[in-house]
PDB file of N, CA, C and O in Angstrom:
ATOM      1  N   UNK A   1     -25.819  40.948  -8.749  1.00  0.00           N
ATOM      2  CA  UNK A   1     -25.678  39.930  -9.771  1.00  0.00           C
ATOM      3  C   UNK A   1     -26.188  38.610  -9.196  1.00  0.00           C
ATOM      4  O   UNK A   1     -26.082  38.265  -8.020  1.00  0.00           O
ATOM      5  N   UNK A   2     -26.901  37.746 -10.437  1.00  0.00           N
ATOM      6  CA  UNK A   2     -27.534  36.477  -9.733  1.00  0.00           C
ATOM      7  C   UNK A   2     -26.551  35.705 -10.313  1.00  0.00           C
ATOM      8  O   UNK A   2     -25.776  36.053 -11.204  1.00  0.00           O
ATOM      9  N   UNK A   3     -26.620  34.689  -9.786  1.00  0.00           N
ATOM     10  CA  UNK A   3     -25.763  33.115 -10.286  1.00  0.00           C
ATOM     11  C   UNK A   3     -26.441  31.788 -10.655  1.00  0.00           C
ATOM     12  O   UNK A   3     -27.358  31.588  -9.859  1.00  0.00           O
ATOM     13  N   UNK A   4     -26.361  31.052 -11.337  1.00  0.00           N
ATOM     14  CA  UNK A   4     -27.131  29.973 -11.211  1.00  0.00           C
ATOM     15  C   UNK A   4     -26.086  28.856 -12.496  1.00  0.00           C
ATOM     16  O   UNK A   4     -25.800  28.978 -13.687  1.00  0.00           O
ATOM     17  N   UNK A   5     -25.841  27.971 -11.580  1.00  0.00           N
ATOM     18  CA  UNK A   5     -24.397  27.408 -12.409  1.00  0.00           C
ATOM     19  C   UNK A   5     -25.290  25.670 -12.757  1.00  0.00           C
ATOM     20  O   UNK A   5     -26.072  25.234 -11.911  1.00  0.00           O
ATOM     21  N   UNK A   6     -24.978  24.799 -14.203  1.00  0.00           N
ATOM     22  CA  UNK A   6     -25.229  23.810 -13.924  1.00  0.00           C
ATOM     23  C   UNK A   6     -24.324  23.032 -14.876  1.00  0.00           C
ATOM     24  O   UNK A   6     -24.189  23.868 -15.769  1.00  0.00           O
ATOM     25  N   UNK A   7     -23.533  21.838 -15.302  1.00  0.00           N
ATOM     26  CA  UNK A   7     -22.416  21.571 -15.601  1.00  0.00           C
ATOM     27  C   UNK A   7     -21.487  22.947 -15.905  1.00  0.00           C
ATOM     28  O   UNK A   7     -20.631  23.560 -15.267  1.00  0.00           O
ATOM     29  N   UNK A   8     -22.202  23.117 -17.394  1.00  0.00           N
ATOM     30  CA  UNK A   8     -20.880  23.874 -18.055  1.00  0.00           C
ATOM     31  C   UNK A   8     -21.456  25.239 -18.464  1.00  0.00           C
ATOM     32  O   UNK A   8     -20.800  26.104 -19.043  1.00  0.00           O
ATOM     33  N   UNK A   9     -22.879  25.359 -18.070  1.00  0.00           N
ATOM     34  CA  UNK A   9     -23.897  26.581 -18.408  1.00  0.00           C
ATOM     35  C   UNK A   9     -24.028  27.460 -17.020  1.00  0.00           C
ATOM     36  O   UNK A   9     -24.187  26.982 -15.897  1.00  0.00           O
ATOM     37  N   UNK A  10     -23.934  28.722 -17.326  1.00  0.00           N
ATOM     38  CA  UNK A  10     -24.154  29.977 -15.737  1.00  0.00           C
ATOM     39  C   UNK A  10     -25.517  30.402 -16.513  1.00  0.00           C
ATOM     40  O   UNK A  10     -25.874  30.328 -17.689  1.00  0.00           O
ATOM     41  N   UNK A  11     -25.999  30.788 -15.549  1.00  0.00           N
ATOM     42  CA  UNK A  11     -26.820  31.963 -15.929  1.00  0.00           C
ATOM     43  C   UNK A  11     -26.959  33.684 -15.194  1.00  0.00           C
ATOM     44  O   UNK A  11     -27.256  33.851 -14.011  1.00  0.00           O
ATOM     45  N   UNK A  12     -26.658  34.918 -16.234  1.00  0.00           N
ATOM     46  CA  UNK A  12     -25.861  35.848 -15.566  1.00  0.00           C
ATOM     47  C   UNK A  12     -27.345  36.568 -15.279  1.00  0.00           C
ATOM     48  O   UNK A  12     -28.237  36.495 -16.124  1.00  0.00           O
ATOM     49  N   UNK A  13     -27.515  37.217 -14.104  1.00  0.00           N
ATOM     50  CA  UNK A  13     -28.639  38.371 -14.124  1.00  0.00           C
ATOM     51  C   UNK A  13     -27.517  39.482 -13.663  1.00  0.00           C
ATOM     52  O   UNK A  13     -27.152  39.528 -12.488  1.00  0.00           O
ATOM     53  N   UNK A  14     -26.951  40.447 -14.745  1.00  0.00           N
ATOM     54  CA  UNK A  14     -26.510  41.416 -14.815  1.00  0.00           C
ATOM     55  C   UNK A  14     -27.110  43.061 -14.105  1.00  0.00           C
ATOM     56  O   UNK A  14     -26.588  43.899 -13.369  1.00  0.00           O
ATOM     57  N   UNK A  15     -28.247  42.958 -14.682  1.00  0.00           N
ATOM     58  CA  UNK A  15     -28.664  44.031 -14.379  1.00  0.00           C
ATOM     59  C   UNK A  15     -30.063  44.697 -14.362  1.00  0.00           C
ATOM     60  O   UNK A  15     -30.474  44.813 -15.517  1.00  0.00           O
ATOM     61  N   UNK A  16     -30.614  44.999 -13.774  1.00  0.00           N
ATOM     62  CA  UNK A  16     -32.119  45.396 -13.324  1.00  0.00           C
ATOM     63  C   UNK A  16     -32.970  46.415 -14.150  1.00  0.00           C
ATOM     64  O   UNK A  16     -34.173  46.672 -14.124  1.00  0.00           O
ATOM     65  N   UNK A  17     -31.697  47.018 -15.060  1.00  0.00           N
ATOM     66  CA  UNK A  17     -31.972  47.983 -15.749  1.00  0.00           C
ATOM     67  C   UNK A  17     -33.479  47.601 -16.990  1.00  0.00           C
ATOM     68  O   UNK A  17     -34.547  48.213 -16.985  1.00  0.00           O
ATOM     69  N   UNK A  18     -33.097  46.433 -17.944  1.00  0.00           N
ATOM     70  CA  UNK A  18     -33.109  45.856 -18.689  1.00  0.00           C
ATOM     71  C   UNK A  18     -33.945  44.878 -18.707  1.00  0.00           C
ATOM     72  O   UNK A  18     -34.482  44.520 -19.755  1.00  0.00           O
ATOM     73  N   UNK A  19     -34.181  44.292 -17.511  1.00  0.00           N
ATOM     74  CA  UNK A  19     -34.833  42.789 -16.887  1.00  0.00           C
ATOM     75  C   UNK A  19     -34.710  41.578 -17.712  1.00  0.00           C
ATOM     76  O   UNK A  19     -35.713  40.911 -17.962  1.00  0.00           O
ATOM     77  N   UNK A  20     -33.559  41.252 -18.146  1.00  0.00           N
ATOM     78  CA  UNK A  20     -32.898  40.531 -18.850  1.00  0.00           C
ATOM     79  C   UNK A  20     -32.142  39.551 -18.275  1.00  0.00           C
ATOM     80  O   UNK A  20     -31.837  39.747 -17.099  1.00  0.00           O
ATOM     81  N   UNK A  21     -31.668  38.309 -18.918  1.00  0.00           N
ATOM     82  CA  UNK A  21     -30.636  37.402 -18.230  1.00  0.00           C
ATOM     83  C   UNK A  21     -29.998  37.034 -18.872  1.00  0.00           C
ATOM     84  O   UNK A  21     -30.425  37.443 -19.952  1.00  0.00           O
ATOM     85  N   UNK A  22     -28.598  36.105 -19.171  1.00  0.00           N
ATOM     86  CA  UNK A  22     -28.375  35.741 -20.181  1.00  0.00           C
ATOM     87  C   UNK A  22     -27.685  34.452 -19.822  1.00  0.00           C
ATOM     88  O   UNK A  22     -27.260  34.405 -18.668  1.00  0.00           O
ATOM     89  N   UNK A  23     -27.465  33.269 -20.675  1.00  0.00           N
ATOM     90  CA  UNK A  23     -27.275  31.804 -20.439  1.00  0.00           C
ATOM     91  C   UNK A  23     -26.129  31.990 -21.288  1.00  0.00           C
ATOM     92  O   UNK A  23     -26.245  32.381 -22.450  1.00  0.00           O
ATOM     93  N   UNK A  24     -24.393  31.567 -20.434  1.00  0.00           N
ATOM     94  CA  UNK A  24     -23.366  31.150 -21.393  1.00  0.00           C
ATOM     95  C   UNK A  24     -22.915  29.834 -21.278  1.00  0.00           C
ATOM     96  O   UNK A  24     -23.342  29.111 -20.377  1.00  0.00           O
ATOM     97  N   UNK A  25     -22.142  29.470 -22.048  1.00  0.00           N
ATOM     98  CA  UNK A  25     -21.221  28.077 -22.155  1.00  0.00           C
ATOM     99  C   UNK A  25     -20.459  28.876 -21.534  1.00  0.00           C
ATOM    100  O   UNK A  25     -20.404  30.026 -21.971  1.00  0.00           O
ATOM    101  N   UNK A  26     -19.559  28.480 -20.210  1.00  0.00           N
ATOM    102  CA  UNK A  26     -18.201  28.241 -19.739  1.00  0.00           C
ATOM    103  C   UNK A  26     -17.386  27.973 -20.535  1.00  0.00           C
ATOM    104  O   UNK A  26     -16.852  29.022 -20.894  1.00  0.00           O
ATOM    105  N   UNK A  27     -17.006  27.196 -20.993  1.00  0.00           N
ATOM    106  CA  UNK A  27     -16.216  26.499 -22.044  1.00  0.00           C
ATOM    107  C   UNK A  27     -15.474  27.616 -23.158  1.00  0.00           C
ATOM    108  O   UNK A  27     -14.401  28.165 -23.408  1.00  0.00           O
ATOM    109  N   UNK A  28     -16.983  27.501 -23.646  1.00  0.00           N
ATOM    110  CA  UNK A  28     -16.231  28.524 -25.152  1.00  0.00           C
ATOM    111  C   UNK A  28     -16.030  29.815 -24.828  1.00  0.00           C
ATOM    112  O   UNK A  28     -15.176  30.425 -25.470  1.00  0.00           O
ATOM    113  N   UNK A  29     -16.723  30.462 -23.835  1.00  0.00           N
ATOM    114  CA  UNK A  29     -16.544  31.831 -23.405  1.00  0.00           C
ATOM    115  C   UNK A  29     -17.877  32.500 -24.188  1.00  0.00           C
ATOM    116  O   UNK A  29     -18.060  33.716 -24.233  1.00  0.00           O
ATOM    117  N   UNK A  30     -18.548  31.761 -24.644  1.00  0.00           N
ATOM    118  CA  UNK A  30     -19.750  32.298 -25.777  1.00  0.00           C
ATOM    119  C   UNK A  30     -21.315  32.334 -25.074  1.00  0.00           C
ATOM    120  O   UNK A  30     -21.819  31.325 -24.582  1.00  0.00           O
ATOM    121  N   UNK A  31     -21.918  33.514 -25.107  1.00  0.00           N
ATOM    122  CA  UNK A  31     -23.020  34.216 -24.835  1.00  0.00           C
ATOM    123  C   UNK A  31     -23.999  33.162 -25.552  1.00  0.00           C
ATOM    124  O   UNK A  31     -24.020  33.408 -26.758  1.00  0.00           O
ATOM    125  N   UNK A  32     -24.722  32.197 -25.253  1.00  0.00           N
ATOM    126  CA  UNK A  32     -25.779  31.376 -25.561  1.00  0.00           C
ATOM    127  C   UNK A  32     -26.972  31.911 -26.130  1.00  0.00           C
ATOM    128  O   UNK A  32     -27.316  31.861 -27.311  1.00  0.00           O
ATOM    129  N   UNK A  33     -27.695  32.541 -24.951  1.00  0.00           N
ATOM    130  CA  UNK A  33     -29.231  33.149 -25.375  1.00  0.00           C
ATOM    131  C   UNK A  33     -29.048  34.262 -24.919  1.00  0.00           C
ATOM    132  O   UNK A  33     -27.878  34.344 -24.545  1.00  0.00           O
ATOM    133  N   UNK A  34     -29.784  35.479 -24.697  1.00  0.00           N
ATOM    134  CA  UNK A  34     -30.276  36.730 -23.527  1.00  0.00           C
ATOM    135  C   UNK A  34     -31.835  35.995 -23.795  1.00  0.00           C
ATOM    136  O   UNK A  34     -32.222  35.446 -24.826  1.00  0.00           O
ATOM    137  N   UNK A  35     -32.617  36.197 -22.423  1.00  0.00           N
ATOM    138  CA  UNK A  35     -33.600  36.112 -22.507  1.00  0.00           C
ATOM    139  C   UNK A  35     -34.456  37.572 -22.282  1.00  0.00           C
ATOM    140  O   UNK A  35     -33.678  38.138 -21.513  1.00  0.00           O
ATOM    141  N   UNK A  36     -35.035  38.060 -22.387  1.00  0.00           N
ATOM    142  CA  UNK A  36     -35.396  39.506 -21.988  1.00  0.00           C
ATOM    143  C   UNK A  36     -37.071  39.247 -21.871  1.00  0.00           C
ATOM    144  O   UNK A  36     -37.543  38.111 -21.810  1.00  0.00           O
ATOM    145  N   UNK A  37     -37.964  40.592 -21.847  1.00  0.00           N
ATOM    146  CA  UNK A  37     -39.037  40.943 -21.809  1.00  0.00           C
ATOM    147  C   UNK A  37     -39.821  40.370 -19.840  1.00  0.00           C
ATOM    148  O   UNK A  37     -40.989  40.215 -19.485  1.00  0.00           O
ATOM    149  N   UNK A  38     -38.722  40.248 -19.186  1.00  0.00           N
ATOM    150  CA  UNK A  38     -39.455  40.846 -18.066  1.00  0.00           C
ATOM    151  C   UNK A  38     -40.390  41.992 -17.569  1.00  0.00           C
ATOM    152  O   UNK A  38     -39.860  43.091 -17.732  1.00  0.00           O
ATOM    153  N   UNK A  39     -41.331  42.033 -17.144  1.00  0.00           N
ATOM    154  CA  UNK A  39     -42.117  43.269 -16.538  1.00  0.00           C
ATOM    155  C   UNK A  39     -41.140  43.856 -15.356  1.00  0.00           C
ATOM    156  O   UNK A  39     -41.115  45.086 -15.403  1.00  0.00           O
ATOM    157  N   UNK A  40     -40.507  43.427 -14.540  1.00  0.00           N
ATOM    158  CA  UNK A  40     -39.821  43.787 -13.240  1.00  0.00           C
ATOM    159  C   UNK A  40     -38.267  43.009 -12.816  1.00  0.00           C
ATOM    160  O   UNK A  40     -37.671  42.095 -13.385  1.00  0.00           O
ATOM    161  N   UNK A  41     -38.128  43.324 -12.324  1.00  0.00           N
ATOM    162  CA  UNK A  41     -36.827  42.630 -11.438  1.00  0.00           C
ATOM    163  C   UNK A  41     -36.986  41.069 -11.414  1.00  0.00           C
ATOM    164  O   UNK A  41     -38.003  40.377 -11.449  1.00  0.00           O
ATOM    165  N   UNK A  42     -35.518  40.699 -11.337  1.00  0.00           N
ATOM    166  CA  UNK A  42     -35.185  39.120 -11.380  1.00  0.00           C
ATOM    167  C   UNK A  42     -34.840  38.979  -9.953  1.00  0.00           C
ATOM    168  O   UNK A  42     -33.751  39.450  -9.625  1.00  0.00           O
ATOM    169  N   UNK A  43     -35.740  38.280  -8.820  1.00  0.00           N
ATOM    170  CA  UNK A  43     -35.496  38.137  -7.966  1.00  0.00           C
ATOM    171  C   UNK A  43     -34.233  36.293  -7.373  1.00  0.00           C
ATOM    172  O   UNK A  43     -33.385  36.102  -6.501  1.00  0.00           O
ATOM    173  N   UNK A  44     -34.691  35.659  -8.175  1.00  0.00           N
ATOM    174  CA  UNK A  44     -33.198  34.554  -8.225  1.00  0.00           C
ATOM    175  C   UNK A  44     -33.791  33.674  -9.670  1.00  0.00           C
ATOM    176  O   UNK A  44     -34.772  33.733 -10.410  1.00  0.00           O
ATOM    177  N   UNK A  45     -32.491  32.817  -9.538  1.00  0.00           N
ATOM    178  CA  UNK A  45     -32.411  32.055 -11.204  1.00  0.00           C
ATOM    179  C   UNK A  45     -31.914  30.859 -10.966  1.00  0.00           C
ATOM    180  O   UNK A  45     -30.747  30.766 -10.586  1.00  0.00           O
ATOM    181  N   UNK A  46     -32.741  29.687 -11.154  1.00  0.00           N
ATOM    182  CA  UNK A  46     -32.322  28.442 -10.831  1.00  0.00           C
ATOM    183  C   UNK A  46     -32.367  27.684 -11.703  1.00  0.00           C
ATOM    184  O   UNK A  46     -33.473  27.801 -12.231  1.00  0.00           O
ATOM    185  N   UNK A  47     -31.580  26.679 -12.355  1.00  0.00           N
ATOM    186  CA  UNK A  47     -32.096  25.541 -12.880  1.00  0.00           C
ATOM    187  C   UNK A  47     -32.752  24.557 -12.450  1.00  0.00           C
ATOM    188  O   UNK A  47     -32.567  24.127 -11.312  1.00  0.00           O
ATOM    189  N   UNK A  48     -33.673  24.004 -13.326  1.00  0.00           N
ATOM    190  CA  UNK A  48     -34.454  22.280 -13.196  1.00  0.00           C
ATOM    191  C   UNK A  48     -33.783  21.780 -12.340  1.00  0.00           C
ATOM    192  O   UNK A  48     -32.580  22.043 -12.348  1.00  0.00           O
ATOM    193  N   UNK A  49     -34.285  20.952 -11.383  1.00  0.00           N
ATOM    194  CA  UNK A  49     -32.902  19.870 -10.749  1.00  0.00           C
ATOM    195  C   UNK A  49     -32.760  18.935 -11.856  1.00  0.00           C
ATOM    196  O   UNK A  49     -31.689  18.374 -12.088  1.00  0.00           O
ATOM    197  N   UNK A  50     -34.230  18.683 -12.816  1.00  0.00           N
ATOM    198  CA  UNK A  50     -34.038  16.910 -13.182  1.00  0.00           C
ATOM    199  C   UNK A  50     -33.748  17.181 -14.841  1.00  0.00           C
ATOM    200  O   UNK A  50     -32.940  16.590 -15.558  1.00  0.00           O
ATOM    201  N   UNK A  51     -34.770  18.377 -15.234  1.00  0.00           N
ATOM    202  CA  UNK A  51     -34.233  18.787 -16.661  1.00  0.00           C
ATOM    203  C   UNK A  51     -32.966  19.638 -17.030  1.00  0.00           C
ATOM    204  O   UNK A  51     -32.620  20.708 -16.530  1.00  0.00           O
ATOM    205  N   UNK A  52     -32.359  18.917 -18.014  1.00  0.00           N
ATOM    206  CA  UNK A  52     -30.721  19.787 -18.286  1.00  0.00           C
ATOM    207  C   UNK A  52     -31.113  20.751 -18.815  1.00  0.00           C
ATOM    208  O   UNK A  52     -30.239  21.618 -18.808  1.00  0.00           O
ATOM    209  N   UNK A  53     -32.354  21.176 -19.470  1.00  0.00           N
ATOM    210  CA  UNK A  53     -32.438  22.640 -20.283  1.00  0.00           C
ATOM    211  C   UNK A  53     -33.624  23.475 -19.954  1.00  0.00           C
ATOM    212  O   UNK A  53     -34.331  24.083 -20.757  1.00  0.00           O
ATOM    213  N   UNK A  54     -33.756  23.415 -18.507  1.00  0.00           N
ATOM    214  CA  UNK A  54     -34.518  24.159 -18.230  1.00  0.00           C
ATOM    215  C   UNK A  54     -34.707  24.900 -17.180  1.00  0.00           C
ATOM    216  O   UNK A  54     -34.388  24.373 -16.114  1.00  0.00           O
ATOM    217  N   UNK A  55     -35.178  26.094 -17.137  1.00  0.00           N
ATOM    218  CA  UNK A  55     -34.621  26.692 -15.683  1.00  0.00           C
ATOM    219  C   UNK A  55     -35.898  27.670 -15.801  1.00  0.00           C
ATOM    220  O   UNK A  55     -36.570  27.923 -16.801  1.00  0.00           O
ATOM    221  N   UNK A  56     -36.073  28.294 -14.055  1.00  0.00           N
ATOM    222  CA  UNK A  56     -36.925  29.099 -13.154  1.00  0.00           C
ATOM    223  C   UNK A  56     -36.243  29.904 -13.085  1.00  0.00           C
ATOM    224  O   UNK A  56     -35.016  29.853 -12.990  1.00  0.00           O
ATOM    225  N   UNK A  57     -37.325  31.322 -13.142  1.00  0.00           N
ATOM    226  CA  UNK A  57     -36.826  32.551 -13.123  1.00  0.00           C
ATOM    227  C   UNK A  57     -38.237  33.313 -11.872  1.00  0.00           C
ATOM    228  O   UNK A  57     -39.458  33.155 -11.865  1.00  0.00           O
ATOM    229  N   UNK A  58     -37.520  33.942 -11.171  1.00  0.00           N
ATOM    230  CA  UNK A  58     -38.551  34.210 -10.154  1.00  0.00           C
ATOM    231  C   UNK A  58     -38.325  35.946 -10.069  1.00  0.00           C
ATOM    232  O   UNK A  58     -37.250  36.456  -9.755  1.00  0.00           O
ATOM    233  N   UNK A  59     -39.432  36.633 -10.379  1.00  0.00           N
ATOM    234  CA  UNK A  59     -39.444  37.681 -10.486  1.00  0.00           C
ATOM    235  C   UNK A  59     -40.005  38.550  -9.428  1.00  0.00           C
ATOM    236  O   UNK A  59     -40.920  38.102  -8.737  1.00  0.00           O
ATOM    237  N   UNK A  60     -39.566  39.712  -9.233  1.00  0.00           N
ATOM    238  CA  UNK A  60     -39.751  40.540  -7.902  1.00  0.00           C
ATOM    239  C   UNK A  60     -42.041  40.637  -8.106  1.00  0.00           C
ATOM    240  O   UNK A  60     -43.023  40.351  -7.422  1.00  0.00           O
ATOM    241  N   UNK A  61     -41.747  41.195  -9.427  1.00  0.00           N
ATOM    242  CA  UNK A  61     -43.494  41.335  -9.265  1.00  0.00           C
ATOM    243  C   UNK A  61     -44.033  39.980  -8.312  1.00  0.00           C
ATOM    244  O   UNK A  61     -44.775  40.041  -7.332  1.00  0.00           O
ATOM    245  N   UNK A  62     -43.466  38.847  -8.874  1.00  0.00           N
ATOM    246  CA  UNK A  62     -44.230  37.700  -7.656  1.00  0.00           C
ATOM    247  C   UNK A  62     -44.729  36.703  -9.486  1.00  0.00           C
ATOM    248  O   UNK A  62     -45.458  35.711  -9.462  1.00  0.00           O
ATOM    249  N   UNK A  63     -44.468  36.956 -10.077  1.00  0.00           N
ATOM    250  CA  UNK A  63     -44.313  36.109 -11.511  1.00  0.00           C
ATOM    251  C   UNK A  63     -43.457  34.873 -11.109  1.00  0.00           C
ATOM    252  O   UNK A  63     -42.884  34.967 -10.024  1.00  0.00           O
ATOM    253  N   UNK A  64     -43.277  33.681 -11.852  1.00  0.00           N
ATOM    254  CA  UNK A  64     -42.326  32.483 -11.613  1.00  0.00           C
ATOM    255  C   UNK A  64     -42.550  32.086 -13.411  1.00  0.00           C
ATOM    256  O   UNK A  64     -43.432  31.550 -14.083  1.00  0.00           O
ATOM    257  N   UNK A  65     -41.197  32.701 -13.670  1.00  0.00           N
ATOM    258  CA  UNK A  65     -41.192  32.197 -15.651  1.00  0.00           C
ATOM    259  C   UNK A  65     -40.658  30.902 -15.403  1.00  0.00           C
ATOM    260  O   UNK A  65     -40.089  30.563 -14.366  1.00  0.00           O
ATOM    261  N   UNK A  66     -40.905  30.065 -16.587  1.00  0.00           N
ATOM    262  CA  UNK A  66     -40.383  28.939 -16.916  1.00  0.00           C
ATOM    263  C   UNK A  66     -39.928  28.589 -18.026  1.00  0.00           C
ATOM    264  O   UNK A  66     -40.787  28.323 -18.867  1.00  0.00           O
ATOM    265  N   UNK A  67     -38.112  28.427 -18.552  1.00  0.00           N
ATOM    266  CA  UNK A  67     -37.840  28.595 -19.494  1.00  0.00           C
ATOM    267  C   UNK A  67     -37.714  27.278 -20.866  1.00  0.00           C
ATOM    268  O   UNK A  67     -37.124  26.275 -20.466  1.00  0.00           O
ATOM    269  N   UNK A  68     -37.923  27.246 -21.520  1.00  0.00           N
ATOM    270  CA  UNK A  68     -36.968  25.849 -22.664  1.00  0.00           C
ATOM    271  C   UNK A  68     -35.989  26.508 -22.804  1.00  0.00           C
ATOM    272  O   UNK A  68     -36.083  27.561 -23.434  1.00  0.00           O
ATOM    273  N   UNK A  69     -34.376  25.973 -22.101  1.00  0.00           N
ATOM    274  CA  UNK A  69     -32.881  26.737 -22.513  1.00  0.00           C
ATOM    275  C   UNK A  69     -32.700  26.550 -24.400  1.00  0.00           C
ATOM    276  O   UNK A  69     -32.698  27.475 -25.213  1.00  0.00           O
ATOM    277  N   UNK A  70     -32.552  24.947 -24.711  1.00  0.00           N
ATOM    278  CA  UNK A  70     -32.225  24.412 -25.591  1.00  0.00           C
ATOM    279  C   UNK A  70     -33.541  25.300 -26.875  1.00  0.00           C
ATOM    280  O   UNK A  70     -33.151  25.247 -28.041  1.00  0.00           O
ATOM    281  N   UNK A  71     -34.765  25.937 -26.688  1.00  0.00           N
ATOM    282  CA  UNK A  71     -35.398  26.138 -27.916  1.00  0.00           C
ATOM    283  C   UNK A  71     -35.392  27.772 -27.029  1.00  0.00           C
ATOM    284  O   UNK A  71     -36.452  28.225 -27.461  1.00  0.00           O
ATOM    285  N   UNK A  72     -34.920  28.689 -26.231  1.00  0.00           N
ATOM    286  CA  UNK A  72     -34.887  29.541 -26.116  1.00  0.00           C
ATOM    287  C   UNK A  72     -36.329  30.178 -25.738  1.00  0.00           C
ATOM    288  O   UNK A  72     -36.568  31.382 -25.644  1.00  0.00           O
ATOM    289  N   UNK A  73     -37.277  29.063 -25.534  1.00  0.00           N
ATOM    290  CA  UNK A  73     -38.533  30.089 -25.477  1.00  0.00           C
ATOM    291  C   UNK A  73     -39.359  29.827 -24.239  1.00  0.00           C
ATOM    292  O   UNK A  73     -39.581  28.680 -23.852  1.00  0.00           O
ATOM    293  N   UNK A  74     -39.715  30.672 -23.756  1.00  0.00           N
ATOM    294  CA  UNK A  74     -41.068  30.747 -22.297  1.00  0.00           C
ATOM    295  C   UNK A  74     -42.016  29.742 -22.300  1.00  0.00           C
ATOM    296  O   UNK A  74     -42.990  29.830 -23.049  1.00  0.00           O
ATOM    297  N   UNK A  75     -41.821  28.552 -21.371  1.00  0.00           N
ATOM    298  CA  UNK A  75     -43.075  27.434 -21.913  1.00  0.00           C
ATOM    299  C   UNK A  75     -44.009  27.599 -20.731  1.00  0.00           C
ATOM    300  O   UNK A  75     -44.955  26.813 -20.685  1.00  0.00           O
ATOM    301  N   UNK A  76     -43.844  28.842 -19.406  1.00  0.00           N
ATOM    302  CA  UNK A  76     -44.941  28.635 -18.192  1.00  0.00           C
ATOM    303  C   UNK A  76     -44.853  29.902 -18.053  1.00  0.00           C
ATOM    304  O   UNK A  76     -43.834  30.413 -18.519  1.00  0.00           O
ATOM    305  N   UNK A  77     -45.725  30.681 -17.476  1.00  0.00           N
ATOM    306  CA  UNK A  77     -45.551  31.762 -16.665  1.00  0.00           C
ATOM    307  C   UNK A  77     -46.464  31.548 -15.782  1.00  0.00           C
ATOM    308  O   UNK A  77     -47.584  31.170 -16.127  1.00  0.00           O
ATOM    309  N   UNK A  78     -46.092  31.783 -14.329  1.00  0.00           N
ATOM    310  CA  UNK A  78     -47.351  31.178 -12.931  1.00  0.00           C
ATOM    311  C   UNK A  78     -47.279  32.934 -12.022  1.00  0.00           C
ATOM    312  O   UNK A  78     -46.456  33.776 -11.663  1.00  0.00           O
ATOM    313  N   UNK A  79     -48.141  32.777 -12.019  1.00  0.00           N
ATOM    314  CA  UNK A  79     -48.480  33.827 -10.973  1.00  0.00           C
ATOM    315  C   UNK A  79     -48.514  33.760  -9.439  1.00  0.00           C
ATOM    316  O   UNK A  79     -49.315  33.067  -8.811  1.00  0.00           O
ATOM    317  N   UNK A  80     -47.684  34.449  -8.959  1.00  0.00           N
ATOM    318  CA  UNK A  80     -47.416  33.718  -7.282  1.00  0.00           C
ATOM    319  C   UNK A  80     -48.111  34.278  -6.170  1.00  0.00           C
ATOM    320  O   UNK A  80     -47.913  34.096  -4.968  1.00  0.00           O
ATOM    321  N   UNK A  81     -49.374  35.335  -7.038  1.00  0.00           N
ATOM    322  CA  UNK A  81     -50.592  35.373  -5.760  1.00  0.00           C
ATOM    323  C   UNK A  81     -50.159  36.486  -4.916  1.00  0.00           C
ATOM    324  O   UNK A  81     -50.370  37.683  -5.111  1.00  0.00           O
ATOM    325  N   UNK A  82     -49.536  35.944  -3.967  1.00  0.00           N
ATOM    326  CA  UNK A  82     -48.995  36.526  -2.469  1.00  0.00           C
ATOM    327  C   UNK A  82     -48.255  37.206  -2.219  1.00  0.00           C
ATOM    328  O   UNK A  82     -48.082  37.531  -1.044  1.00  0.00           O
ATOM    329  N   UNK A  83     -47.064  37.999  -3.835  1.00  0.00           N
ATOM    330  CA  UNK A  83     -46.428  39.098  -3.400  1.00  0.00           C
ATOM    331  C   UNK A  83     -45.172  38.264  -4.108  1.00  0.00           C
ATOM    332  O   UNK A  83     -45.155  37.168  -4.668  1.00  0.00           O
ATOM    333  N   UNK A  84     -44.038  39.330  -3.824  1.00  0.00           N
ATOM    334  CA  UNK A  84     -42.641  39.062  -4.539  1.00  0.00           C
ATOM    335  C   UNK A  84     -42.319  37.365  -4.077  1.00  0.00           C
ATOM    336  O   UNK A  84     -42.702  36.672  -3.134  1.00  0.00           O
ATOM    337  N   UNK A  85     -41.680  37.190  -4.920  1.00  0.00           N
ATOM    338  CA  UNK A  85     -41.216  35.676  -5.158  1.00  0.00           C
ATOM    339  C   UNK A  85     -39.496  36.118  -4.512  1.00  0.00           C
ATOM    340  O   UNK A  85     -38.742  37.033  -4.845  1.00  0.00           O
ATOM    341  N   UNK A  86     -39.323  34.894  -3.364  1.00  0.00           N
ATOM    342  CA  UNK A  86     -37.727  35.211  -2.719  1.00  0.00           C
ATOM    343  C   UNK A  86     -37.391  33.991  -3.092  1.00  0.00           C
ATOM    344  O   UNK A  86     -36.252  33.574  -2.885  1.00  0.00           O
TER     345      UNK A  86
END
């Protein structure tokens, strides 16, 4: 399981099965987004330092997604060349 905590938002990487993640409120106990359609494994999950709604997803293929939390949708995908992304 990955972690990636920022005020009151986690972000869960559950499971490898699926290549999925999903963003909750703490608070309410309520499931926000799932993001899905990975090709491979979620290798870690970070938020923006400077943007509140946006977060890096670094994938085993060696992919680096880039998310909009707040509109739910993929605004980068970078290719990392050199092999899995740690």
């Amino acid at each position: 399981m990955l972690l990636s905590i920022k005020g009151i938002s986690i972000i869960v990487k559950l499971s490898s099965k699926y290549y999925s993640h999903e963003l909750w409120d703490l608070p309410a106990g309520k499931l926000r987004t799932e993001f899905k359609g990975h090709s491979s494994g979620v290798s870690d999950i970070e938020f923006h330092p400077n943007e509140l709604l946006s977060a890096v997803v670094a994938l085993i293929s060696k992919y680096v997604k880039f998310w909009d939390l707040e509109n739910h949708r993929l605004v980068s995908n970078t290719d990392g060349d050199s092999g899995p992304v740690q």
